[in-house]
C-alpha positions in Angstrom: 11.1 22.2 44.0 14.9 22.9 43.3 16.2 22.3 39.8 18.1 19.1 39.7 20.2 17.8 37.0 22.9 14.6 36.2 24.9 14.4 33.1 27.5 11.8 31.7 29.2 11.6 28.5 28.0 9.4 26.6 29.7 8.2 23.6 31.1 11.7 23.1 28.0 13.3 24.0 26.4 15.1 26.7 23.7 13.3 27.7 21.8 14.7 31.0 18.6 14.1 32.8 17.1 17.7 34.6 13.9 18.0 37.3 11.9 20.3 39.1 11.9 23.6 36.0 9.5 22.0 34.1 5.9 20.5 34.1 6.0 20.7 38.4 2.1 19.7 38.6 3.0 16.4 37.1 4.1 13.2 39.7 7.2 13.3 37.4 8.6 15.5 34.9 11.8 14.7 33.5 13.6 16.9 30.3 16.3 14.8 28.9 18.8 15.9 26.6 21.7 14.7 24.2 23.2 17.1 21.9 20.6 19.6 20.8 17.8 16.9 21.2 15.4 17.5 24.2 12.4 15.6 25.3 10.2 16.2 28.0 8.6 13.2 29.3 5.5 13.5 32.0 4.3 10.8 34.3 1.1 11.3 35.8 -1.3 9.0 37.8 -5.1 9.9 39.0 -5.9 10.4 42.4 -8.7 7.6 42.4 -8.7 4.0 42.0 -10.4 2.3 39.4 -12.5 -0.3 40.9 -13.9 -3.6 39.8 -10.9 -3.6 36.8 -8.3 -6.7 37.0 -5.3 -4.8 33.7 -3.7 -2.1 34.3 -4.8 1.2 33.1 -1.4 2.8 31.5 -1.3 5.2 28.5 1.4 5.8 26.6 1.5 9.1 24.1 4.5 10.5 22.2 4.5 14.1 20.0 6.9 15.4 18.3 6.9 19.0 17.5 7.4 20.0 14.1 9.0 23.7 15.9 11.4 21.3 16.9 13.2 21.5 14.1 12.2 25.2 12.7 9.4 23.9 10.7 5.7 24.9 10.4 3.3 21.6 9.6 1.6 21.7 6.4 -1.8 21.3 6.1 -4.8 23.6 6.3 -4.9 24.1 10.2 -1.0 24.7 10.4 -0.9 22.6 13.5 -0.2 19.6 14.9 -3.0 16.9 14.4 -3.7 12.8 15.3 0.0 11.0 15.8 1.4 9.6 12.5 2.4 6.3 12.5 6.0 7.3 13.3 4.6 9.0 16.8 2.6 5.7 17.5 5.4 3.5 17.0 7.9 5.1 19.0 5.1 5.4 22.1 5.3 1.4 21.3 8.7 1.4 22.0 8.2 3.5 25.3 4.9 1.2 26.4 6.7 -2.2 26.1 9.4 -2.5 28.4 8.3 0.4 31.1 4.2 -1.6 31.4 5.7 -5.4 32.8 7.8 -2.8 35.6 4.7 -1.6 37.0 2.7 -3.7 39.3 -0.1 -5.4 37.5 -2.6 -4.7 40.9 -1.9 -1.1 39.7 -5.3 0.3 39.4 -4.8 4.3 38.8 -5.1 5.9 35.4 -1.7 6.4 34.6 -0.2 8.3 31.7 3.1 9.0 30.4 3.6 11.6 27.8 6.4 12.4 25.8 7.0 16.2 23.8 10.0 16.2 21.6 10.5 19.9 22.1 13.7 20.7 20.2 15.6 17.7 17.8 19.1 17.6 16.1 18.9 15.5 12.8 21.3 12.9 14.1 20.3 12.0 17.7 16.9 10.2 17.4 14.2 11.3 20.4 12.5 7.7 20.6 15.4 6.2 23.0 15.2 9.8 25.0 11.7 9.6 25.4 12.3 6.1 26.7 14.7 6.9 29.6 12.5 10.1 30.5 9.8 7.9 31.1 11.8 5.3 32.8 13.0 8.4 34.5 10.0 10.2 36.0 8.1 7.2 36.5 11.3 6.6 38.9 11.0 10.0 40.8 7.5 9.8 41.1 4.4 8.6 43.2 4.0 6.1 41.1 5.0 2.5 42.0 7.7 1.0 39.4 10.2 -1.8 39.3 12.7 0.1 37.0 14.7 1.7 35.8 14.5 0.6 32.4 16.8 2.5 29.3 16.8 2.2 25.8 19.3 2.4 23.1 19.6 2.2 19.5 22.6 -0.1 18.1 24.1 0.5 14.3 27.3 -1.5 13.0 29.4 0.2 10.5 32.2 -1.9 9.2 31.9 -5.0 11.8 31.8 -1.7 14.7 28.9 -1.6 17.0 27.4 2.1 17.3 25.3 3.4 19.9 22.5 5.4 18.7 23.9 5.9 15.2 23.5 9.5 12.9 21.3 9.2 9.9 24.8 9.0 7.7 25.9 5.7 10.0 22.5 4.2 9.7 22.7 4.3 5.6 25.9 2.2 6.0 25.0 0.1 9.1 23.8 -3.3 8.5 21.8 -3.7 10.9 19.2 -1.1 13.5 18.1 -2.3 16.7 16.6 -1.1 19.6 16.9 -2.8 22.7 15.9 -1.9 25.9 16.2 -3.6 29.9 17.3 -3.6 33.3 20.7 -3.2 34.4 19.8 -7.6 35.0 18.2 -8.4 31.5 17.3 -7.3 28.2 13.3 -6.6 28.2 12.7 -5.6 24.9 14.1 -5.5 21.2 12.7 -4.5 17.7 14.9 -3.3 14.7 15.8 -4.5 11.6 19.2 -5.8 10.0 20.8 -7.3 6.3 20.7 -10.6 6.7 22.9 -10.8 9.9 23.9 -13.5 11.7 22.1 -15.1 14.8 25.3 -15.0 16.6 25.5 -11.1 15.5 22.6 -10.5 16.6 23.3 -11.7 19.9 26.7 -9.5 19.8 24.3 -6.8 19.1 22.4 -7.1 22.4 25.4 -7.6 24.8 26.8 -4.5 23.5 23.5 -2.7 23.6 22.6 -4.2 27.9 26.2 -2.4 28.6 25.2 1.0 27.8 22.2 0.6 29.2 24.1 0.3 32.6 24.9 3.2 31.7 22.3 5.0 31.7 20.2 3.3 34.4 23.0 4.4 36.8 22.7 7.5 35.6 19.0 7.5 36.2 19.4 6.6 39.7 21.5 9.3 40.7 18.9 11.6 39.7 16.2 9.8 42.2 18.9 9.8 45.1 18.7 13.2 44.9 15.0 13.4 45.4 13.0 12.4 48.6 10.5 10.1 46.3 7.5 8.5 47.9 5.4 5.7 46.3 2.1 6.0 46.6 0.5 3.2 48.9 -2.1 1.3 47.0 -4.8 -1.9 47.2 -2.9 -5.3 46.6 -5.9 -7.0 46.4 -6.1 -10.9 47.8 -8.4 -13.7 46.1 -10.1 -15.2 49.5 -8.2 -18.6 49.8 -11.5 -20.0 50.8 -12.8 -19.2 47.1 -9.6 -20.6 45.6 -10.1 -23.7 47.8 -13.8 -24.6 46.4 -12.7 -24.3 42.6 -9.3 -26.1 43.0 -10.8 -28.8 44.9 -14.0 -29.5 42.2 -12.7 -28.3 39.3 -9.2 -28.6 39.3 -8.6 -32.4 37.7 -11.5 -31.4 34.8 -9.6 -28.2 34.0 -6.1 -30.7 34.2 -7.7 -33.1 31.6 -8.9 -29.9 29.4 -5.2 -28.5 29.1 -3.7 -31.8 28.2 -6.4 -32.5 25.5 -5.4 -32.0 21.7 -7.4 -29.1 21.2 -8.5 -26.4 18.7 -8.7 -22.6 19.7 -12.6 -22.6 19.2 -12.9 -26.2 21.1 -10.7 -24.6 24.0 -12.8 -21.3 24.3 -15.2 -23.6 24.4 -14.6 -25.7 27.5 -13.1 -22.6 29.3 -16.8 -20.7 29.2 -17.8 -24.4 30.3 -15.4 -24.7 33.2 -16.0 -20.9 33.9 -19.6 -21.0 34.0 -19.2 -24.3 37.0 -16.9 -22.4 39.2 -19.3 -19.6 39.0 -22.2 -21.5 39.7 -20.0 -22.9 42.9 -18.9 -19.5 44.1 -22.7 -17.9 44.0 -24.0 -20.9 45.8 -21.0 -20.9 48.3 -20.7 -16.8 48.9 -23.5 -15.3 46.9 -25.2 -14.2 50.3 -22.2 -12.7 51.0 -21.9 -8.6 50.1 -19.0 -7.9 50.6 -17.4 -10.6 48.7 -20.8 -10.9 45.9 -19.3 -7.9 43.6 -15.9 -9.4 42.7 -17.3 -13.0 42.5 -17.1 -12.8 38.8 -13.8 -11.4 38.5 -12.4 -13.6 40.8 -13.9 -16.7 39.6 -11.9 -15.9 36.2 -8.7 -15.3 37.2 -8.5 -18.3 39.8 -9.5 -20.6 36.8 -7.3 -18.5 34.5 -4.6 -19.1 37.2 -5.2 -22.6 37.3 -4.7 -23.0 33.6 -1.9 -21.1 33.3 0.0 -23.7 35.7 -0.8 -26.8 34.3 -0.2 -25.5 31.1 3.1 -24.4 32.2 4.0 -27.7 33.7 2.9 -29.6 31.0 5.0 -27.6 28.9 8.3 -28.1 30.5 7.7 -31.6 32.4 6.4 -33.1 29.5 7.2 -31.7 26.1 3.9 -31.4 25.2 1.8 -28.2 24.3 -1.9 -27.5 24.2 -2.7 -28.2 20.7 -0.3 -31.5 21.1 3.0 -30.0 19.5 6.4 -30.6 20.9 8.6 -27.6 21.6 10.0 -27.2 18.7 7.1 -28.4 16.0 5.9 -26.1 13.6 2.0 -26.2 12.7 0.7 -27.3 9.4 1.6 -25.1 6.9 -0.5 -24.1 3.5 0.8 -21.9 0.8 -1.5 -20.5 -2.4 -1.0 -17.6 -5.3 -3.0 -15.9 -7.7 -6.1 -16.1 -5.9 -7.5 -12.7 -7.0 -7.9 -12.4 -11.0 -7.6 -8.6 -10.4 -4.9 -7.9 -8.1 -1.4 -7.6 -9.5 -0.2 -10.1 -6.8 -1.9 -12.5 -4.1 -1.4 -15.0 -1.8 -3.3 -16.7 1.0 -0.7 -18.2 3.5 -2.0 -20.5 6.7 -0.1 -21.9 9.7 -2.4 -23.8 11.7 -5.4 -21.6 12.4 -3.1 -18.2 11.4 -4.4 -16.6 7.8 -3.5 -13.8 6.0 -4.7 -12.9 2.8 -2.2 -10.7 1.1 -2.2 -8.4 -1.9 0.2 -6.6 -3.9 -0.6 -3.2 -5.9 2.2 -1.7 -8.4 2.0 2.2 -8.7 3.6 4.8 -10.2 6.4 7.5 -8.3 2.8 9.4 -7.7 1.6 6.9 -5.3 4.5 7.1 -3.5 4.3 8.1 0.2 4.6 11.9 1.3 6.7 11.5 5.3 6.7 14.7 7.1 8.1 14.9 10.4 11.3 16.1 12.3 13.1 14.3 9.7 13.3 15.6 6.5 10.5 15.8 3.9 10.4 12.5 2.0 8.9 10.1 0.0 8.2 6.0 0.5 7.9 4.0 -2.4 7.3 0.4 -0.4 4.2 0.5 1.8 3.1 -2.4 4.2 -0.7 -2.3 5.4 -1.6 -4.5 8.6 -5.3 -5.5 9.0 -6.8 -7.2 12.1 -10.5 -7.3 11.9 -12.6 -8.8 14.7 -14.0 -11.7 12.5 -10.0 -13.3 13.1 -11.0 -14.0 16.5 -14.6 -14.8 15.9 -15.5 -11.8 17.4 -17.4 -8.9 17.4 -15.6 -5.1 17.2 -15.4 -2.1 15.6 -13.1 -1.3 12.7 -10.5 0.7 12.1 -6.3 1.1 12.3 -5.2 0.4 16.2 -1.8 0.9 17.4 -1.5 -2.8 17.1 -1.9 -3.2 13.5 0.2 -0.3 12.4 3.3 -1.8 14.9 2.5 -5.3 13.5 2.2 -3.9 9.8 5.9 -2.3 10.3 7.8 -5.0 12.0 6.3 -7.5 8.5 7.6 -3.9 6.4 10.5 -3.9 7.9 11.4 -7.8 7.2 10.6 -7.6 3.5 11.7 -3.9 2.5 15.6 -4.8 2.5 14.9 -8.0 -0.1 13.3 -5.4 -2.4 14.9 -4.5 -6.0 16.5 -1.2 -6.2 14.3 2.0 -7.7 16.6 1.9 -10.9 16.0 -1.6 -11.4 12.1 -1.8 -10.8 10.6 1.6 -10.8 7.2 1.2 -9.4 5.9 1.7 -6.0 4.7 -0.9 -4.4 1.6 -1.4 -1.3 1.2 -4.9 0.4 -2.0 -5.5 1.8 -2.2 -8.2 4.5 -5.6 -9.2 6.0 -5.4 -11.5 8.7 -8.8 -13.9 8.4 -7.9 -16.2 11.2 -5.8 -15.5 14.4 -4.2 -17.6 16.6 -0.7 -16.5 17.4 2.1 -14.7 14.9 -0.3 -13.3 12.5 2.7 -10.7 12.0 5.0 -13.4 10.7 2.1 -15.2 8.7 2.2 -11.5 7.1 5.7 -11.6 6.6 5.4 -15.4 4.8 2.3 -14.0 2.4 3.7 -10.8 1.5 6.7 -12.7 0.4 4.4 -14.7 -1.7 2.3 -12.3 -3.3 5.4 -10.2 -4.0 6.7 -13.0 -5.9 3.4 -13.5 -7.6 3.0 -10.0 -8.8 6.1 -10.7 -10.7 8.2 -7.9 -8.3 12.0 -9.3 -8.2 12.6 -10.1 -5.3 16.3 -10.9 -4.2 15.0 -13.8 -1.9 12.2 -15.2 -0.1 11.4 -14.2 3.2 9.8 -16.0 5.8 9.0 -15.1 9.6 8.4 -17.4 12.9 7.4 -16.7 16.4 9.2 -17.9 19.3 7.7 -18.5 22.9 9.6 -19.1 26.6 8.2 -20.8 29.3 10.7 -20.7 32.3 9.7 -22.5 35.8 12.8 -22.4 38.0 15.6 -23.9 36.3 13.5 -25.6 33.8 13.1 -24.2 30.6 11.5 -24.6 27.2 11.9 -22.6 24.4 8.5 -22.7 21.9 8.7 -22.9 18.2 5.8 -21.3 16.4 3.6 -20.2 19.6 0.2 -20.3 19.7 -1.9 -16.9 20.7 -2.5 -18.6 24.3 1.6 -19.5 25.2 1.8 -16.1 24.0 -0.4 -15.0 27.0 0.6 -17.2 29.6 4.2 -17.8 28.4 7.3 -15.5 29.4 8.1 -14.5 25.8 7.1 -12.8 22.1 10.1 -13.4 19.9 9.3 -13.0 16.7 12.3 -13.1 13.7 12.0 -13.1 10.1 14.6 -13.5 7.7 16.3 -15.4 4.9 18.2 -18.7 4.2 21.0 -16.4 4.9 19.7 -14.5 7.9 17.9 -12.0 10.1 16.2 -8.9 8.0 14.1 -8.4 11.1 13.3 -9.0 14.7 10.6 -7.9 17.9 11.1 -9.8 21.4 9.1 -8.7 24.5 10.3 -10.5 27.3 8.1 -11.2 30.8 10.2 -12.4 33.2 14.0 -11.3 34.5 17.2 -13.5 33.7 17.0 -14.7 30.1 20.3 -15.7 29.9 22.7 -15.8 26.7 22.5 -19.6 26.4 18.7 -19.3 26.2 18.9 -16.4 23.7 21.2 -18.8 21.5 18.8 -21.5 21.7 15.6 -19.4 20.4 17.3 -18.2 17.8 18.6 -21.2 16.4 15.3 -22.8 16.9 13.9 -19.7 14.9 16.6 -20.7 12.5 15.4 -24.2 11.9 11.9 -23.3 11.9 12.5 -19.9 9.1 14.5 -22.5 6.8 11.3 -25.1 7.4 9.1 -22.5 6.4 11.3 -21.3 3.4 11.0 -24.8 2.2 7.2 -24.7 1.6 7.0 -21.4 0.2 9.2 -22.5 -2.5 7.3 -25.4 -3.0 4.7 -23.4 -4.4 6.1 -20.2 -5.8 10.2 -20.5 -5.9 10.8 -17.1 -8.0 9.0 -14.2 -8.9 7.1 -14.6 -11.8 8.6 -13.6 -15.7 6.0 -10.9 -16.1 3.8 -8.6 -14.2 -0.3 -8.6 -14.3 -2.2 -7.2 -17.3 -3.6 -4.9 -15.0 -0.5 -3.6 -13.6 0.9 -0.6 -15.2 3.9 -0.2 -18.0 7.0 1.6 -17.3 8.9 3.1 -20.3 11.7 5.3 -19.5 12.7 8.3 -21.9 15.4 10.7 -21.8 15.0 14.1 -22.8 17.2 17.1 -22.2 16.9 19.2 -18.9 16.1 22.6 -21.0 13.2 20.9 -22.6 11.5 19.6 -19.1 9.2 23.2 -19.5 8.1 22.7 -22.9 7.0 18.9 -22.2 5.2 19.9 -18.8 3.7 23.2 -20.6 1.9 26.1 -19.0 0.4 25.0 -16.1 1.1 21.4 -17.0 -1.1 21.7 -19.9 1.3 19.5 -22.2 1.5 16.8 -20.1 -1.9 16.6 -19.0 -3.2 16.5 -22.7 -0.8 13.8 -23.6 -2.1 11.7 -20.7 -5.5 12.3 -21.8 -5.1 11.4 -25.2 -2.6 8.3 -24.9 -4.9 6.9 -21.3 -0.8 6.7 -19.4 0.7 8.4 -16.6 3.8 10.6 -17.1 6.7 11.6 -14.5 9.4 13.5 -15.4 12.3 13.7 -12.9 14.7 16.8 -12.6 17.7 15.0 -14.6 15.2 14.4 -17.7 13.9 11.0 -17.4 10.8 10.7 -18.3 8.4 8.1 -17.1 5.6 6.4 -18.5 2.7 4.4 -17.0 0.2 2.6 -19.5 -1.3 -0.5 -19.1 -0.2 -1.5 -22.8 2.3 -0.6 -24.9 0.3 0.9 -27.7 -0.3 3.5 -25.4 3.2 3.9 -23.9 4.5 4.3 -27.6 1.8 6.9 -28.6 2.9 9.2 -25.6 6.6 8.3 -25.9 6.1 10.0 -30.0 4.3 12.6 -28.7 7.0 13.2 -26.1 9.8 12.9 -28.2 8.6 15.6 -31.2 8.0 18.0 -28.5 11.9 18.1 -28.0 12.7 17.6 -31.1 14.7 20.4 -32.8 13.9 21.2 -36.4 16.6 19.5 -39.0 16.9 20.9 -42.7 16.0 17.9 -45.0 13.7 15.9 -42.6 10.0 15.1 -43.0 7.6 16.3 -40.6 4.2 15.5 -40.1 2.1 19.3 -40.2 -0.9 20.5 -39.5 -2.4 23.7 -41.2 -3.2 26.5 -38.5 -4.2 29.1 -41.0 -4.2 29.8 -44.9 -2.9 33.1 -46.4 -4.5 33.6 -49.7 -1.9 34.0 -52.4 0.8 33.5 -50.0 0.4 30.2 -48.8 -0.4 28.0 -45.4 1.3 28.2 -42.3 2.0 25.0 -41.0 2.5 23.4 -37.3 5.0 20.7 -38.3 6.6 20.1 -34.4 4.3 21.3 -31.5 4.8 24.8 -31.0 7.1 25.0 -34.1 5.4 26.8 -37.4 6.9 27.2 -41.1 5.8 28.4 -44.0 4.4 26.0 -46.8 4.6 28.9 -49.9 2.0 28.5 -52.7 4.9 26.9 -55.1 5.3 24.4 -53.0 2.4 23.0 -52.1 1.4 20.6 -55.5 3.8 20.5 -58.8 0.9 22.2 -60.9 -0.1 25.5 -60.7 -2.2 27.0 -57.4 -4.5 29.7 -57.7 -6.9 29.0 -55.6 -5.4 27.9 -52.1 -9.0 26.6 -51.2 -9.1 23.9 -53.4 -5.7 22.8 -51.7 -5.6 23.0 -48.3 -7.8 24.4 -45.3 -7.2 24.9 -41.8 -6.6 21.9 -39.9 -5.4 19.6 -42.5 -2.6 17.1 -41.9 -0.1 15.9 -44.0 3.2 15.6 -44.0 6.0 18.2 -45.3 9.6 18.3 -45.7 11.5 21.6 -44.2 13.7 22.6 -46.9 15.2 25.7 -45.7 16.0 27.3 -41.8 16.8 31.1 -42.3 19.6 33.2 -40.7 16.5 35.0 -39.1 15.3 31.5 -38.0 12.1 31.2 -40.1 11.2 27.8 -41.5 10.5 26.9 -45.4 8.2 23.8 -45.8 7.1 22.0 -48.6 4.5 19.4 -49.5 5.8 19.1 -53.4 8.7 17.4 -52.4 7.3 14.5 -51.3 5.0 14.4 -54.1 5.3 12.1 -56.8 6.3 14.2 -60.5 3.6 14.0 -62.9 4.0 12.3 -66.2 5.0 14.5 -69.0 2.0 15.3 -71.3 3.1 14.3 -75.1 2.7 17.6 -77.4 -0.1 17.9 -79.5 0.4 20.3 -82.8 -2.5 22.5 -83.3 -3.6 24.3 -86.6 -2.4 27.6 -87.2 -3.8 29.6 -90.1 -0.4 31.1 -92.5 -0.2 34.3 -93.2 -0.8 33.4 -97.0 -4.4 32.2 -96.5 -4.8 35.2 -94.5 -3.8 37.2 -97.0 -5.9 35.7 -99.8 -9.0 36.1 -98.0 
């Protein structure tokens, strides 16, 4: 295969698209480049055909090389291990608009695979390793609707940026990604400060124009190839078995859709209806092998089918929805706080039959969050924890973090972090725990509403509330209905996920997956004002309960006290080895950071403690000062000399034998011994630097003793006898 290659420039940078040197076993190898970032992205599709499977079988991966960027991982094994949460969420960015382009009767393991193999600080891979798969997916065997591209959209001073430095994105207000077709938007996720709905609509016009771009420019590079798609098994449901459950099941499933129902009551009488048509299938065409196999899986779709129709119909002929709702009706709301005695924050937030159970937990600078990747080494001080066990759905699993939970926990992170006081102003780190106890549709906004609400609890303050609302599409012909708070089924069989979360004053963040082709402006406008109404109903409960965060933090929750002390005396604090530092949190039961300009930090749980380690800090920077009063400690006694004395840690004088009481010493033993404290006065710094203490001067002066004569014999008496 010859080496083929097109290049634009692209907002004043190269950005190119190259086949056929690299990866020539896969169906599709693509290297893209911009600037001195390079991804190679591989699409590759087994040569049998899964049978008896009804989804299709796509896998998504994304590494990013640490070499990429001259670095060697850390870590025992010096290499590269599971994909960080980073990796996962930008193959979540890859999977969601390229998996609606391929056919759904798609039944080959497919996998795309994306290698960040070399990366310049300020052009992000994520949006390459988008196209590239758009890209070789494109060139390839492999059946696909696209292209699809993906860009990344900053504003700096009211101008729109196309994938934005690291120094724009500090000053941009708002980071979005948004990918589509060169006909629609598909897909968008980012986060913003509180911008507009109209901006936000800006945004994404701007954004579906360079991905024009770029979509043209992918399809110059498949004109050049001689691509053949793989013929493959669109598979037919028999009209005959379509005909027997439509024509005695169809009115009974008609009457289940437009009954006010509950989740559980309509899993319910779906197993119910499923189990008839089953029963009518097997009776019908059980005797027949060729057909018996698939009997099962075609029974469920056909009813599925069904379902999805009237439900659809209902929808936007009616103005009705499954659980009775109108469009644009939100479900009952129910806020609570302070749940957990021993948390430092809760709150238990339901929307119909949506829980979360949230928690907050206030840390020190130490529990902060250590990122290592292509970007450089930091640390995160706000962490966002998504859990989705199987109980939600009243079902059985197997724990554990999916790519689902740690995309859903950072789209609810990313609405709350910007509302967040500053470091300076509230030094603690903070971890939001939200377990999701019941599920049925937006748990990721119902995490966004109880964060909000145990953030306020746990007395963190908060700018504002934030509140979060999922929006749903259903679009038959020219008849459309736009869904306010969606349920987890219109989610299924509905056209669109739009999920926005923000405050009275607008959009912190956002996440829309979109089905179908054509979602014009006008209906983008009416979501979002719909969202609108629905965030500001929301808002208007929260408050209801919890309106501000609270005057003061848990009793369990830890102390700050901040300290300075000068930058030459960070050693002696710290110590050999950290010694110091760790004795003093020993002894005082706090926890102690000292930053490089000299602030010192300190964790307790009470303030007894905090002031016990703040003295403790404070005389080990102290410098000695003629005339003041020290508390010493004797570390050894010289006989007829005197004691020497510790009086600031690290810091001996001399306590002479005259100074030690106002009478006469001659035995130093019946004074002091070692390891006696009391406290001395330094009376004297020498030229040479040596310390003079003494203990007399703080002792009280003894009375004066009244003279008493004695007898003396005279000399005359002497000299009579």
């Amino acid at each position: 295969m010859s080496i083929r290659t097109v290049k634009i420039d692209f907002d004043g940078k190269e950005y190119s698209l190259e086949t056929g040197r690299f990866a020539k076993f896969a169906s599709g190898a693509v290297m893209v480049r911009c600037g001195d970032t390079m991804v190679l992205v591989t699409a590759v599709a087994s040569e049998n055909e899964l049978k008896d499977v009804d989804f299709l079988p796509l896998q998504v991966e994304y590494r990013e090389k640490i070499s990429a960027v001259g670095k060697i991982p850390g870590g025992f094994l010096k290499r590269e291990g599971r994909p960080t949460d980073k990796e996962i969420l930008s193959a979540r960015l890859i999977d969601r608009p390229i998996r609606p382009m391929i056919p759904k009767t798609w039944h080959f393991e497919t996998q795309i695979i994306a290698t960040v193999f070399s990366a310049e600080p300020d052009v992000n891979p994520d949006t390459l390793a988008a196209v590239g798969a758009s890209a070789a997916l494109l060139i390839s065997d492999i059946p696909f609707h696209g292209p699809i591209s993906e860009v990344r959209i900053g504003r700096v001073n009211g101008e729109f940026i196309v994938n934005p430095s690291l120094e724009q994105l500090e000053k941009s207000d708002m980071d979005i990604t948004v990918a589509g077709t060169s006909q629609a938007i598909t897909m968008v996720e980012g986060e913003s400060k509180e911008i507009s709905e109209e901006d936000f609509v800006a945004a994404l016009m701007f954004a579906h124009e360079k991905i024009k771009i770029l979509n043209q420019l992918q399809l110059q590079l498949a004109e050049q190839m001689e691509v053949t798609k793989r013929e493959y098994t669109i598979e037919e449901i028999p009209e005959e078995i379509v005909k027997t459950i439509e024509e005695a099941l169809y009115e009974e499933i008609n009457q289940y859709v437009h009954s006010q129902s509950s989740k559980s009551e309509r899993r319910e009488k779906r197993n119910e209806i499923y189990e008839k048509a089953l029963a009518l299938v097997n009776e019908k065409f059980g005797e027949n092998e060729e057909l018996q196999p698939q009997l099962e899986r075609y029974t469920g779709n056909i009813v599925s089918d069904i379902e999805k129709k009237l439900m659809r119909r209902m929808i936007v002929e009616e103005n009705r929805r499954l659980d009775g709702r109108s469009t644009t009706d939100i479900r009952p709301i129910s806020c609570e706080v302070g749940l957990l005695p021993r948390t430092h924050g809760s709150s238990l937030f339901t929307r119909g039959e949506t829980q979360s159970l949230s928690t907050v937990t206030l840390g020190t600078n130490r529990d902060e969050q250590l990122i290592e990747g292509l970007e450089p080494v930091r640390t995160e001080r706000f962490m966002l924890h998504y859990n989705f066990p199987p109980f939600s759905t009243g079902e059985v699993g197997r724990l554990g973090t999916s790519r689902r939970e740690i995309g859903h926990g950072h789209l609810a992170w990313r609405a709350l972090k910007e509302m967040l006081p500053a470091q300076e102003e509230f030094p603690y780190t903070i971890r939001v725990v939200s377990d999701i106890l019941e599920s049925n549709g937006s748990s990721s906004m119902a995490t966004v509403c109880a964060g909000s609400l145990a953030l306020f609890d746990a007395g963190v303050p908060m700018k504002k509330p934030v509140a979060g609302i999922a929006m749903g599409l259903i679009k038959e012909d020219d008849k459309v209905a736009v869904l306010s708070d969606i349920l987890g089924d219109e989610d299924f069989l509905g056209d669109m996920d739009f999920k926005v979360a923000g405050t009275y004053d607008g959009i912190t963040a956002c996440q829309m997956d979109i089905k179908i082709e054509g979602l014009s402006v006008e209906i983008m406008r009416q979501a979002l004002e719909q969202a609108r109404k629905g965030r500001f109903h929301i808002l208007g409960i929260m408050n209801e309960v919890i309106s501000e965060p609270r005057p003061d933090l848990s009793p369990y929750a830890p102390r700050f006290t901040a300290i300075k002390i000068p930058t030459d005396m960070i050693g002696a604090v710290i110590g050999p080895g950290g010694e110091v530092i760790r004795s003093i949190c020993r002894e005082t039961n706090t926890e102690i950071n000292i930053e490089d300009d000299g602030t010192v930090l300190i964790a307790a749980t009470n303030s007894q403690s905090a002031e016990e380690a703040t003295k403790m800090i404070q005389s080990l920077v102290q410098k000695p000062v003629e005339g003041e009063i020290y508390k010493g400690t004797v570390k050894e006694v010289r006989e007829g000399l005197g004691a020497i004395v510790e009086f600031l840690p690290k810091t001996q004088g001399l306590l002479h034998i005259s100074q030690i009481a106002h009478e006469r010493v001659t035995n130093l033993k019946d004074f002091v011994k070692v390891g006696d404290k009391f406290e001395v006065k330094l009376i004297e710094i020498s030229p040479d630097g040596k310390y003079r203490l003494s203990r007399k001067a703080l002792l009280p002066i003894p009375a004066k003793q009244p003279l008493v004569k004695k007898d003396i014999p005279s000399k005359n008496n002497d000299k009579s006898r």
